[in-house]
C-alpha positions in Angstrom: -73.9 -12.4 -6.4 -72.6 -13.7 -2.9 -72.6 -17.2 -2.1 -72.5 -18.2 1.7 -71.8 -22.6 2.0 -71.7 -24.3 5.2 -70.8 -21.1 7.3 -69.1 -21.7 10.5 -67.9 -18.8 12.9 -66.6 -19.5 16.7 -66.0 -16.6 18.9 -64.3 -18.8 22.1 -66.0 -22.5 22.1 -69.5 -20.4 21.1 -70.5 -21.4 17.8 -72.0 -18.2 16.6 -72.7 -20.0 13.2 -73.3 -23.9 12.6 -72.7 -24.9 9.0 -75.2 -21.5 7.6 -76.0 -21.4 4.1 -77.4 -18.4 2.1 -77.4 -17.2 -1.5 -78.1 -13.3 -2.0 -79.4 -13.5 -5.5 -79.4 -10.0 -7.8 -82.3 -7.9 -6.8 -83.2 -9.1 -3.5 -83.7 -6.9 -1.3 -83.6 -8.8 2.4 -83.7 -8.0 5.5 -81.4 -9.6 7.9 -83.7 -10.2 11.3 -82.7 -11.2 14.6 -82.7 -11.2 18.5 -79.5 -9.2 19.6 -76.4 -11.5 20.0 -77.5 -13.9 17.2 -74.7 -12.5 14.8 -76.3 -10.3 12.3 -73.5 -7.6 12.1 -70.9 -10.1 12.4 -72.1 -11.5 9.4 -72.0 -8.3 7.1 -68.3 -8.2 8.8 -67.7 -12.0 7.1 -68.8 -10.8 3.9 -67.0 -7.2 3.9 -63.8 -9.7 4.6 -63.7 -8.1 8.1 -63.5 -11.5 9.7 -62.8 -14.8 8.6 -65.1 -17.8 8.5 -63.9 -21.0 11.3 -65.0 -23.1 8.6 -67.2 -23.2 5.0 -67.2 -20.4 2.3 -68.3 -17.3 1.1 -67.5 -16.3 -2.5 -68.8 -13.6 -4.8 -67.3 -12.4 -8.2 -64.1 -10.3 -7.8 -65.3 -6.7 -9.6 -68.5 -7.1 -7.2 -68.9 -3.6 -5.6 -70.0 -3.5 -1.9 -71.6 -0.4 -0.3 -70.8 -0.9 3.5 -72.5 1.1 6.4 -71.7 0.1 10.1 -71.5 1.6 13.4 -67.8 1.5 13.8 -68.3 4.4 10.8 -69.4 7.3 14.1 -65.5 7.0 14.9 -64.5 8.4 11.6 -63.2 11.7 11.7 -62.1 14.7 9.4 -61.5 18.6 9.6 -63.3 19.0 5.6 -66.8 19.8 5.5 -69.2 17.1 5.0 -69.9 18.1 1.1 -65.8 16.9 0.8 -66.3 13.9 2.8 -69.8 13.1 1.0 -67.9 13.8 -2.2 -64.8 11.3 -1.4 -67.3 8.6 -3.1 -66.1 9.9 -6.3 -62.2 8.7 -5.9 -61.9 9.0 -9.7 -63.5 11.5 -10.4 -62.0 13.7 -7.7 -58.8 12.3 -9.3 -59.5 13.6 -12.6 -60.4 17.2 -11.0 -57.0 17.5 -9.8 -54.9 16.3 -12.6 -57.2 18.6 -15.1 -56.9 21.9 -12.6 -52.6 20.7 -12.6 -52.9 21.0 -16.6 -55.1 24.2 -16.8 -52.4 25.8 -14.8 -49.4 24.6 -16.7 -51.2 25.3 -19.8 -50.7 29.1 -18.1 -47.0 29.1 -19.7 -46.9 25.4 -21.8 -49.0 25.4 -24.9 -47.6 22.1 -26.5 -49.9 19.7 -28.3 -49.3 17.4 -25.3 -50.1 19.0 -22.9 -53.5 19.7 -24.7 -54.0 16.4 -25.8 -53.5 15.0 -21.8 -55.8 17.6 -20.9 -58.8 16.7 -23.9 -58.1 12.9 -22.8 -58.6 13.8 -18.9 -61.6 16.1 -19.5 -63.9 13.6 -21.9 -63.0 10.7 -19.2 -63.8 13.3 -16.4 -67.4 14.1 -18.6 -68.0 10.4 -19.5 -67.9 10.0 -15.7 -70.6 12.6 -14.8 -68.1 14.2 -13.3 -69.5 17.7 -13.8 -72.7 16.5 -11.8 -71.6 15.1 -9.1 -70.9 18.2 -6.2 -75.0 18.3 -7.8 -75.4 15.0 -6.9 -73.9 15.0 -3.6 -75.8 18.0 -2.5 -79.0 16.3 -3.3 -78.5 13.3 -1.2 -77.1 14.9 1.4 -80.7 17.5 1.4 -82.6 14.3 1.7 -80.8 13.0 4.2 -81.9 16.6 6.2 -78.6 18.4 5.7 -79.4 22.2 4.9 -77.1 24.0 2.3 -75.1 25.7 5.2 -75.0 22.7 6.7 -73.0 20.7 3.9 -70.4 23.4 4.6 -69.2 23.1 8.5 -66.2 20.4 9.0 -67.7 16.9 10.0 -65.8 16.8 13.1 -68.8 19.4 14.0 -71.4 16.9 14.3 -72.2 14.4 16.7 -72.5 10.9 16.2 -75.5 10.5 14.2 -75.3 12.6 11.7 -71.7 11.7 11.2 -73.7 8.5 10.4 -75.8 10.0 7.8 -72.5 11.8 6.0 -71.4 7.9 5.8 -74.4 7.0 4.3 -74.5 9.7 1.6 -70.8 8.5 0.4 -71.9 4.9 0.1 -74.9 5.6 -1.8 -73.0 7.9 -3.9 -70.9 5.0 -5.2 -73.6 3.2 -6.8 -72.8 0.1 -5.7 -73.9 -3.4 -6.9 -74.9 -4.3 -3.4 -75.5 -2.5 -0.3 -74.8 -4.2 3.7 -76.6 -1.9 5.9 -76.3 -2.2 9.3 -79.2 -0.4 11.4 -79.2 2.5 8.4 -82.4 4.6 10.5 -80.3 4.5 14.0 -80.2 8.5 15.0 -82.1 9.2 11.6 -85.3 11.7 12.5 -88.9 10.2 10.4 -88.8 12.5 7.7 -84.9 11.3 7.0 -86.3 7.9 7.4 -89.0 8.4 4.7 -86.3 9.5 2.4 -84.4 7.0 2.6 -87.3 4.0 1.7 -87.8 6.2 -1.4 -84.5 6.2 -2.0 -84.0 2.7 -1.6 -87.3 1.4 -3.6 -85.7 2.8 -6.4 -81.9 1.4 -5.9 -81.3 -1.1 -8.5 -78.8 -3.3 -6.6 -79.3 -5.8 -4.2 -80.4 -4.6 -0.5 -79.3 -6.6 2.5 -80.6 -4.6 5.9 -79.8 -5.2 9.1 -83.1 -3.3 11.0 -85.3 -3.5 14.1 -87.6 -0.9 12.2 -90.6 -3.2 10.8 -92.4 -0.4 9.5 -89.0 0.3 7.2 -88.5 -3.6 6.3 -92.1 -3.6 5.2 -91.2 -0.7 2.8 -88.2 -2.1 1.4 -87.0 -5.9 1.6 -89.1 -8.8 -0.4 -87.3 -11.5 1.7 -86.6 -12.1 5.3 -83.4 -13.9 6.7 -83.6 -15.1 10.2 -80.3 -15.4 12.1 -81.3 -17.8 14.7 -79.4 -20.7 16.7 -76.4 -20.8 14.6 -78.5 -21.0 11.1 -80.0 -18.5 8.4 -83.5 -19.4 7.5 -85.1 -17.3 4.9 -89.0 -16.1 3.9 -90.1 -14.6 0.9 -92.2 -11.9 1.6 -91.7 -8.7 3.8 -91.4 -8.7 7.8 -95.1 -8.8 8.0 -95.2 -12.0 5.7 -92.4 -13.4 7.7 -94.9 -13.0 10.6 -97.4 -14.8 9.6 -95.4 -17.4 7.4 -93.3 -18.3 10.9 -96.4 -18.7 13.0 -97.8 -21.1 10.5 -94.2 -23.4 10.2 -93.8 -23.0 14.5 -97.8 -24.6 14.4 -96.3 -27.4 11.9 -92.9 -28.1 13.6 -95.0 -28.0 17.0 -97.3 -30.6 15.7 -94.3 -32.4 14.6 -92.8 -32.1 17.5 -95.9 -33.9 19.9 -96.1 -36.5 17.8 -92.5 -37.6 17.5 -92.5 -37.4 21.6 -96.2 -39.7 21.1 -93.9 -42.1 19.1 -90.5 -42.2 21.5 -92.3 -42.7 24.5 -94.1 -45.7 22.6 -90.9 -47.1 21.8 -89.2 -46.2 25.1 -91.9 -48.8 26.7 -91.5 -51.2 24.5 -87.7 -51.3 25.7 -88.5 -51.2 28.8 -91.1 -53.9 28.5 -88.8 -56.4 26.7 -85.0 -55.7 26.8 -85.0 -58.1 30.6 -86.3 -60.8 28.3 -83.5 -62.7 26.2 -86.0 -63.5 23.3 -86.9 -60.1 23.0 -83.6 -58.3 23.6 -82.4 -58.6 20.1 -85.4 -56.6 19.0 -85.1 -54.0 21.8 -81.3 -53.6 21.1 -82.9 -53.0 17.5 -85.0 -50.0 18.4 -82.7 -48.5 20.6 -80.2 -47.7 17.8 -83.5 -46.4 15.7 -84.4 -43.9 18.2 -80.5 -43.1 18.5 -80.7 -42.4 14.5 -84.0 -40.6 14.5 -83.8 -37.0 13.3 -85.0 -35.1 16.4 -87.7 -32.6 16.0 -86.8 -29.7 18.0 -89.6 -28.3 20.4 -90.7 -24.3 19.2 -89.6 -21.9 21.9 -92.1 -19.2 23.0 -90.4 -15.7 20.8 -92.9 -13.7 21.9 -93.0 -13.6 25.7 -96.3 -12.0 27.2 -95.8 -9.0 29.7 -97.2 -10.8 33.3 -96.5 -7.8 35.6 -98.3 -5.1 37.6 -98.0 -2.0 37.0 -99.0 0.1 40.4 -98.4 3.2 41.7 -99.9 4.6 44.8 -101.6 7.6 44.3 -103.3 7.9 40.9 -102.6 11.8 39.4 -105.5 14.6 38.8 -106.8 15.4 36.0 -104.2 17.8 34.4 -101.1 16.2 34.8 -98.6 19.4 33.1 -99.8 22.8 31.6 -97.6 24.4 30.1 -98.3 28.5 29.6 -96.3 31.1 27.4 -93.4 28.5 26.9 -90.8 30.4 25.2 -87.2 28.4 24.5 -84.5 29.3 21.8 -80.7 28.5 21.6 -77.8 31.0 19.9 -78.8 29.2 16.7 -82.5 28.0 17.1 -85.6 29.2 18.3 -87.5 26.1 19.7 -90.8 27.7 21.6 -92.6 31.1 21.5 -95.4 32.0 24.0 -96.1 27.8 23.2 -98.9 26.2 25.6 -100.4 22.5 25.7 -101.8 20.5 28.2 -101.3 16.5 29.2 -104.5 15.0 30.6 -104.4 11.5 32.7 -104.7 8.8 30.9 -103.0 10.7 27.5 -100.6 8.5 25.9 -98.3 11.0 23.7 -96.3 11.0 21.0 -94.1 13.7 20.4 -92.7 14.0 16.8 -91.0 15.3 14.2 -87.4 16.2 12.8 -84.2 16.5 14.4 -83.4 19.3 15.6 -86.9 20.9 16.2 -86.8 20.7 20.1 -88.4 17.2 21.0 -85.9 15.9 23.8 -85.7 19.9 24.5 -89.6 20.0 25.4 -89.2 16.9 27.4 -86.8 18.1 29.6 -88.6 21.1 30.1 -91.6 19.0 31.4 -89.3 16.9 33.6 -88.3 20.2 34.7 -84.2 19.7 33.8 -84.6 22.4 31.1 -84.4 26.1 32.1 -87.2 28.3 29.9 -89.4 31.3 30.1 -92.6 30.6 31.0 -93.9 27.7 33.2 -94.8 24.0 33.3 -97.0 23.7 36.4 -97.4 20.0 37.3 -101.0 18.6 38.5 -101.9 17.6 41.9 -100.9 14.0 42.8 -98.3 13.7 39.9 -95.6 11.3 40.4 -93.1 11.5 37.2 -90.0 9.1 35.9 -88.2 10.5 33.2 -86.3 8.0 30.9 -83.5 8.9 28.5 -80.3 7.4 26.8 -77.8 9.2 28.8 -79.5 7.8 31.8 -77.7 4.2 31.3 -74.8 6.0 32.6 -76.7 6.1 36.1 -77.0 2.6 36.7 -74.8 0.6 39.5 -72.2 -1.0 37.2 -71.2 -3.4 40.5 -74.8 -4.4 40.9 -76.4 -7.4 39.3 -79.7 -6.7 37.3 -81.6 -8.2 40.1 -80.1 -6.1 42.5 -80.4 -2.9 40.1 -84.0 -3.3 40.3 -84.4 -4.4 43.7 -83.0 -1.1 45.3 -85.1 0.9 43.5 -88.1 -1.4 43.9 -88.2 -2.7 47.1 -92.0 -2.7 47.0 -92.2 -5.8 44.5 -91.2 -9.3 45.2 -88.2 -11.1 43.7 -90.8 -13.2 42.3 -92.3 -9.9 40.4 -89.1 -8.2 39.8 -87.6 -11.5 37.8 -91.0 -11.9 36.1 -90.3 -8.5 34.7 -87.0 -9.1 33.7 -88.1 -12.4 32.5 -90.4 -10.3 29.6 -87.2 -7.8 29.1 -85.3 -11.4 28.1 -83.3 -12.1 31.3 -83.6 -15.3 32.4 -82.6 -17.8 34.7 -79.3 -16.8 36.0 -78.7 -14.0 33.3 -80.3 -11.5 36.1 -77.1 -12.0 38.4 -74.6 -11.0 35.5 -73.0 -7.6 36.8 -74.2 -4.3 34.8 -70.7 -3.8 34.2 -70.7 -6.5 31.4 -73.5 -5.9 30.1 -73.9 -4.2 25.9 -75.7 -0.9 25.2 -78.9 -3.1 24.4 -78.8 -5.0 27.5 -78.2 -1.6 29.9 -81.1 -0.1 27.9 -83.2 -2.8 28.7 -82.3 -2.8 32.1 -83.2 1.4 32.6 -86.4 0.5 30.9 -87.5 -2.5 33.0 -86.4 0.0 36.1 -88.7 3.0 34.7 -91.6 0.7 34.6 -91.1 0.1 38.6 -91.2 2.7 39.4 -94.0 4.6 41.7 -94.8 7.0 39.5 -98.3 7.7 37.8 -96.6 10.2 34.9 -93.9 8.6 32.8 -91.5 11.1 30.2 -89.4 8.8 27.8 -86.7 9.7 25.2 -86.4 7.2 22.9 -86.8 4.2 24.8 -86.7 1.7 21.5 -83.0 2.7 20.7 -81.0 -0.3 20.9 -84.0 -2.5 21.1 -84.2 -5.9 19.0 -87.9 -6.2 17.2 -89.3 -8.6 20.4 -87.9 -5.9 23.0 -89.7 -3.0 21.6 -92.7 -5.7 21.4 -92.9 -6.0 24.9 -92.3 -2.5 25.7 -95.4 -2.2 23.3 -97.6 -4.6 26.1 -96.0 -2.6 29.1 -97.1 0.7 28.0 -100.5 -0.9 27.0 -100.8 -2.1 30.2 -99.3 0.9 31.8 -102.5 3.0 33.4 -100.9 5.6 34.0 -99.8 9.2 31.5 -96.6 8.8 29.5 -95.0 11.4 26.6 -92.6 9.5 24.6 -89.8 10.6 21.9 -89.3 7.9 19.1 -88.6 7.3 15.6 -90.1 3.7 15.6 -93.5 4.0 13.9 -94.5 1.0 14.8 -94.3 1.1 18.4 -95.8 5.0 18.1 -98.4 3.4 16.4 -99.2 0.7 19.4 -99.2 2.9 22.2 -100.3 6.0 21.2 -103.9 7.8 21.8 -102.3 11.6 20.7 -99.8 13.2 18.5 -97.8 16.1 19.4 -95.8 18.1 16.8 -93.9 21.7 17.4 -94.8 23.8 14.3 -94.1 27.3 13.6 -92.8 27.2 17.2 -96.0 26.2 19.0 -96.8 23.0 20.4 -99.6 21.5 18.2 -101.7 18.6 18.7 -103.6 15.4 16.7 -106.4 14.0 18.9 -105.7 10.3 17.2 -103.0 7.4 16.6 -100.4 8.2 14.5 -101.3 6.2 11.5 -104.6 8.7 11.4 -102.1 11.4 11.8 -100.0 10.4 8.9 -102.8 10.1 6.7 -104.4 13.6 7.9 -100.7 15.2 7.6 -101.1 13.5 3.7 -103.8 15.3 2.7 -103.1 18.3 4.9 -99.5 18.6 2.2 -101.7 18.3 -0.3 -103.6 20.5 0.4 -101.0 23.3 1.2 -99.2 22.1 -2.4 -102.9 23.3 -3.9 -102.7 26.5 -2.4 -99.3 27.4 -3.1 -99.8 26.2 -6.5 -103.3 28.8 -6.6 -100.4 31.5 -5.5 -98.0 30.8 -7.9 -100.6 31.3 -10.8 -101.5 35.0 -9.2 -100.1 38.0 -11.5 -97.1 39.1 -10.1 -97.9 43.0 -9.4 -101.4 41.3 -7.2 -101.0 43.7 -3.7 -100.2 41.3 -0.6 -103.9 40.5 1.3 -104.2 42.2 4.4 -106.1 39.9 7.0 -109.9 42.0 7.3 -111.5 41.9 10.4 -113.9 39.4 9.2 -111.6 36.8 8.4 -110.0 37.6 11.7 -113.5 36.6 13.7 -114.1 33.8 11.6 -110.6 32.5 12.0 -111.5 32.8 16.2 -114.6 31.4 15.6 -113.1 28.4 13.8 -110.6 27.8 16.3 -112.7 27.5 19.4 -115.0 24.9 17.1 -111.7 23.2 16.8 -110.9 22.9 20.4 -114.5 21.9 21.3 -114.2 19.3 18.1 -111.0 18.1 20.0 -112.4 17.5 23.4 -115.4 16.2 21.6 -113.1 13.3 19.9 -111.3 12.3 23.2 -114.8 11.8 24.9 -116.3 9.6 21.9 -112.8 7.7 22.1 -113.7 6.6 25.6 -117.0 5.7 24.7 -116.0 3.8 21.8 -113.5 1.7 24.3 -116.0 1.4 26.8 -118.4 -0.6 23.8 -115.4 -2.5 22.8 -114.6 -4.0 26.7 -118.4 -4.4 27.1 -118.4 -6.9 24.0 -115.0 -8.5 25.4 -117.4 -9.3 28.6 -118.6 -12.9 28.6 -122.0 -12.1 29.9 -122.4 -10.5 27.0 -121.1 -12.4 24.0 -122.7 -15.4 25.2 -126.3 -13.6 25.2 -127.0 -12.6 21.4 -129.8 -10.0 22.6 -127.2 -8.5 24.4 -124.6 -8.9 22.1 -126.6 -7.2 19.2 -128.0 -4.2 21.6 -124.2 -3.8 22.4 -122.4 -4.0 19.1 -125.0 -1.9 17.6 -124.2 0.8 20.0 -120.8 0.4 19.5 -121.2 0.8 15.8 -123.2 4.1 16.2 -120.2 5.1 18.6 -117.5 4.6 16.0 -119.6 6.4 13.0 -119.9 9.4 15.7 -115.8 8.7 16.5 -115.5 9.1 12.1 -117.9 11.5 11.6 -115.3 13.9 14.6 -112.2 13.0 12.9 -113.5 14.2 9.1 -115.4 17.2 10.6 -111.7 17.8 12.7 -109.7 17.5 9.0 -112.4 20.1 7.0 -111.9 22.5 10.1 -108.0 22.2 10.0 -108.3 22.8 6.3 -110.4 25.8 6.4 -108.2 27.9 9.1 -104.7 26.5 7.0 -106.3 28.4 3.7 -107.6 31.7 5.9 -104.6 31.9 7.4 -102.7 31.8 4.3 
């Protein structure tokens, strides 16, 4: 499909690409991987024609068909609604409309033979086309993509920046084109717009190439990974979690390589030494200085995955309750958000807030940092210190100060020493941490806020989507900060990975109450699984009711067994989080060396952690058949 030969692309004397070669093959579905800066957009931008190569090729056949999303797509703008714009994918098509409506109107007072014949022609092209189906098929792309019918019917220019970014999407996927170039497709998209979209794309017939820092998502969709990395493209078969694995296994190979080639040149290098001052032997060192000049040097492997080495302090460690929030009520003139809503964050909770767009996440976090007016309150605990994090918080950093001296103003209690160590894991190094902010991408000033947030004093951390603009290994060491972190964090984010690394709870709004999993979120999506199913059953029992069957009125009965169910929940709840802390507390026990290297101790240990964890199971399923039974009574 598209060949790519000895790739060369220079931005100033930087050779962003060395000599790359690639081959996207039909049916592959890749994705393009890479720390930011290493050229991954830039290289959809050389295929797309966009740029031109410095040197070397890249050819594909002429009537190939290339479905483009970028970024520079947000700036597009247009007073029709978004069905119109969505719709624009059909250029023929639309074409055909128009010049069939121009002939239905003439045809008003001209009933010639040729103007009946031009219309017969334009109508069996317009059908052979579809072209009755598509408004169908536009609105159905655009649903998945979490537009609601009244939605597809406001102006574009109404929408901010991300969903302009899903309109985009919904007119390149509507071309059917042979290939798609996405470029960070799930940036601003909410999880259930994300699921969508993998199903959409398992079943896309073309060729995939995706530009992601969503593993989770590569691991749904690509079957081969392309690593943009010192100038080259070097790819894996497999998914992201293949390429994992596969690359640690070549790095151990290459590093072995690497010693022993060192082994051999310092060898050599003595053997010069030794005998170059002699003239009988000079000939022969002469002779193995050229072969070490020809040798094929084996690069060293650099360390990818830097290790968080910080600490984390604050002074005062919080109470027990860190927020309660009581008889939150929050709406907007087109949304209500909260009514009479309560939860409560407990030290030590790690919290994930989720769901779609649009249902009052970053809302409910600013009304715990206490920036969002509502009725009701949100009464913080005794010794809470808080740091809230969000996008539009970049725009408060010093643009004259260097990253050092960004974090050293607000810091002043940790060393330089500490501060670049830090920065160091948030991949500035050496003298990058005395570039101004001022210079500095979206990515970098992100990285930046973050690396300040986690300086901070505070024992109570609220963060809004902290992985945005984050490459892969960022949002991996964010992952060992907030491991590390001891304190309480609520976070916002639509990276299930990193939800799925840091997180002991899940909190959802739903039917405008704050609601709560006691778990990590892969246990949540597997309990949300079979709770759908479940409610599919029940609705499907409904449906097969007679029609003239009198609505059920809710009998006292059902009302005390509903309470009575409920406060087993909560009890079930606080049972869970207890046996969690137990379950931990066998799991550092067996870490202890006093303990693994005594196998009595060992096996009394690890068999009361087992008997912890069946306890920990045996919660969870009891927790799911509860949920089950007050979803049906209530229905």
């Amino acid at each position: 499909m598209i060949s790519i030969n000895d790739l060369s692309f220079l931005i100033g004397s930087r050779a962003l690409y060395d000599e790359a070669n690639w081959h996207i093959k039909p049916g592959d579905r890749v994705g393009l991987i890479g720390a930011n800066g290493t050229g991954k957009s830039t290289l959809l931008k050389l295929i797309v024609g966009e740029y031109t190569p410095t040197s070397g090729t890249i050819s594909m056949s002429k009537d190939l068909k290339i479905g483009y999303l970028n970024q520079d797509l947000l700036s597009y703008e247009s007073h029709n609604s978004i069905l119109h714009v969505a719709m624009e994918a059909f250029e023929r098509q639309n074409q055909l409309h128009d010049e069939i409506e121009e002939l239905l109107k003439k045809m008003e007072t001209d009933y010639s033979d040729e103007v009946l014949n031009k219309l017969s022609v334009k109508q069996e092209e317009f059908a052979a086309l579809d072209g009755y189906n598509i408004e169908y098929r536009a609105n159905e792309i655009l649903a998945g993509l979490g537009f609601s019918s009244e939605d597809q019917h406001r102006p574009l220019n109404t929408f901010s920046g991300g969903w302009r970014m899903r309109v985009m999407l919904a007119r390149i996927l509507l071309q059917d084109p042979d290939i798609l170039l996405l470029d960070e497709p799930t940036n601003h998209m909410d999880l259930p717009s994300i699921k969508w979209l993998e199903n959409y794309l398992s079943s896309f017939e073309g060729a995939i190439v995706i530009v992601s820092h969503d593993r989770y998502f590569l691991d749904k969709i690509v079957n081969r990974i392309v690593e943009s990395r010192k100038g080259k493209l070097t790819s894996y078969s497999g998914n992201y979690s293949f390429y994992v694995e596969e690359k640690g296994l070549r790095s151990e190979i290459q590093r072995g390589e690497y010693k022993n080639q060192q082994a051999k040149i310092k060898q050599e290098e003595k053997l010069i030494e030794r005998f170059r001052a002699k003239a009988s032997k000079a000939k022969m060192a002469q002779s193995r200085i050229k072969a070490l000049e020809r040798m094929d040097r084996v690069e060293d492997v650099d360390d990818e995955n830097p290790t968080v080495n910080f600490q984390f302090k604050f002074t005062k460690p919080s109470g027990r309750h860190v927020i309660r929030i009581e008889h939150a009520t929050k709406s907007y003139p087109a949304i209500d958000i909260l009514e009479d809503a309560e939860a409560v964050i407990e030290k030590g909770d790690k919290i994930a807030l989720i769901g779609a767009n649009g249902k009052g996440k970053s809302t409910l976090l600013r009304m715990i940092a206490g920036t969002e007016p509502f009725q009701g309150t949100c009464e913080t605990g005794h010794n809470v210190t808080e740091t809230f994090f969000a996008q539009h918080q970049l725009e408060s950093l010093h643009l004259e100060n260097s990253i050092l001296e960004e974090l050293q103003s607000f810091a002043p209690k940790h060393t330089d020493t500490e501060l670049r160590s830090l920065l160091g894991c948030f991949l500035f190094t050496g003298d990058d941490v005395f570039k101004k902010i001022r210079v500095l991408s979206g990515g970098e000033k992100s990285r930046v806020a973050l690396a300040k947030s986690l300086t901070t004093d505070s024992n109570f951390l609220i963060l809004d989507e902290p992985t945005n603009h984050l490459d892969i290994q960022s949002v991996n060491i964010l992952i060992q900060a907030l491991q590390q972190y001891e304190g309480t964090f609520i976070t916002v984010s639509h990276d299930r990975y990193f939800l799925d690394n840091i997180a002991n709870k899940i909190w959802f709004i739903e039917d405008k109450k704050i609601k709560q999993y006691p778990g990590t979120y892969e246990e949540y999506e597997e309990w949300q699984s079979k709770r759908e199913k479940s409610s599919t059953n029940v609705k499907d029992v409904k449906k097969e009711k007679p029609k003239k069957e009198e609505p059920k009125v809710m009998s006292d009965d059902v009302n005390k067994q509903l309470k009575k169910l409920n406060t087993q929940l909560k009890k079930l709840e606080e049972d869970i989080i207890l046996q969690k802390a137990e379950v931990e507390k066998f799991e550092a026990e067996i870490a202890k060396e006093e303990v693994y290297s005594n196998v009595t101790k060992l096996a009394e240990t690890n068999a009361k952690y087992t008997q912890a964890k069946d306890l920990l199971i045996k919660f969870h399923d009891d927790w799911e058949k509860l949920v089950e039974e007050i979803l049906i009574l209530e229905d």
